[in-house]
N, C-alpha and C positions, 0 to 999 in steps of 0.2 A: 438723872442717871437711869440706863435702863435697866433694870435687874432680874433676874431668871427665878423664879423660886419653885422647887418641886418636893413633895412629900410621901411617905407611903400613908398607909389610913391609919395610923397610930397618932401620925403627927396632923392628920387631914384638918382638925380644928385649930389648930394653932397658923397653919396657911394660911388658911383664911383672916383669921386675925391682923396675922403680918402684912401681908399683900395688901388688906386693905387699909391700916395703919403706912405701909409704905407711898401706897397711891397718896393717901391723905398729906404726906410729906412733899407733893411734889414728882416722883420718881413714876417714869411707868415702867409698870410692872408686868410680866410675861407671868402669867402663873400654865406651868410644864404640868400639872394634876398633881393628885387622881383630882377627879369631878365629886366624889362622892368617900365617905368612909367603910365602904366593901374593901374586904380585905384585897391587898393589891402585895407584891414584890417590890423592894425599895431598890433593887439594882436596876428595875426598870427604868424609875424616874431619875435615878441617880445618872443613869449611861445619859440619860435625855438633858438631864442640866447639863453635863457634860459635854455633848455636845453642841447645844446651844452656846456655851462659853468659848469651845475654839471655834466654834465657827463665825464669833464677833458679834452675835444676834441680840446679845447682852453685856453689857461692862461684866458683871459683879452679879454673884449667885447665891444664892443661901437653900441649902438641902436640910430637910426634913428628916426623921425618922424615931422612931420610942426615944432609942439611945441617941443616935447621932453617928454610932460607929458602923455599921453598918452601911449606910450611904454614902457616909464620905469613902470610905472605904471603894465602892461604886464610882462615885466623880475620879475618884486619883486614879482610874484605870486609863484615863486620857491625859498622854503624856502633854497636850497645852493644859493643864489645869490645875493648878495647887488646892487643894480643897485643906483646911484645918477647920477640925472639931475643936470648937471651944464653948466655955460655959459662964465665963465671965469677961467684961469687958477689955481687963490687959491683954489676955492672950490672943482678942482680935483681932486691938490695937499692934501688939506684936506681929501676928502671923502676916501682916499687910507690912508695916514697916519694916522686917526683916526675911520675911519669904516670899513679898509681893501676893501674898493669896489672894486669888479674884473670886473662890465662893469658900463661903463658910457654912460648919455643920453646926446643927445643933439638937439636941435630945428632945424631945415634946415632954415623956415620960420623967425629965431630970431636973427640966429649965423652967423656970413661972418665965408668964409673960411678960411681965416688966424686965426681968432678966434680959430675955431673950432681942426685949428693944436697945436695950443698953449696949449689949454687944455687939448690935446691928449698926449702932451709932458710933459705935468705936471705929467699927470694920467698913463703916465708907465713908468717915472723914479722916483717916487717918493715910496719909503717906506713902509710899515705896521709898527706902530711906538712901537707894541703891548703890554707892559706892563700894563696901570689901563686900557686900551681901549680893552682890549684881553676881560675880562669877558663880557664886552657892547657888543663887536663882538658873544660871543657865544650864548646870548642873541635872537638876531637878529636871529638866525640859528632854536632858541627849544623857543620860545614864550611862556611864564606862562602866569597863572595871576598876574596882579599888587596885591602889598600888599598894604594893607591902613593904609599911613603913621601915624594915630593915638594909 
């Protein structure tokens, strides 16, 4: 699989780890930056995984950053993108089974490395489950307005 990965310098060692634990799997890997741990903006790299994902460049993305909320915050500005921050491996396993997420966040600052693989493992062998969760997914993509349920 090809997968996108990008960080600000908080998370810049943990990148590195992943990217080349994921080469090591098999997957190639696009690493988006930074190059180095000078302090960099995470909305930078985030708009950049982001685009790279609609633009097809990668399956499947995994964004960086201390927390995690901040970047994902970043990727979800592009409406092809579902990005979900998570910290443990169900909630990867879910956000691909039930919201199709094609990159996931994760904290550098929150997450140990063996964590961080675990949910990485969750989050691209598991699924899109799509049948009642297809129309919520298309949803996500073309934003209306809410109807008022009275």
């Amino acid at each position: 699989m090809r997968i996108a990965i990008a960080s600000d310098h908080a998370a810049f060692a943990l990148k590195g780890i992943l990217a080349a634990w994921l080469a090591g799997q098999g997957h190639d890997v696009v690493d988006l930056g930074p190059d180095s741990d000078a302090r960099v903006d995470y909305p930078d790299f985030g708009f950049k995984l982001a685009e790279a994902i609609a633009a097809g460049s990668a399956e499947r993305g995994i964004a960086l950053c201390g927390s995690g909320i901040g970047i994902s915050i970043a990727v979800n500005r592009n409406p092809a993108v579902r990005c979900a921050l998570v910290s443990e491996p169900l909630s990867a396993a879910l956000a691909r089974e039930h919201n199709d997420a094609n990159v996931i966040a994760l904290g550098a600052r929150l997450i140990g490395e063996d964590m961080a693989k675990a949910c990485i493992t969750a989050f691209l062998t598991t699924d899109f489950a799509g049948g009642r969760h297809q129309t919520r997914v298309d949803k996500l993509g073309a934003p209306a307005p809410a109807k008022d349920p009275a």
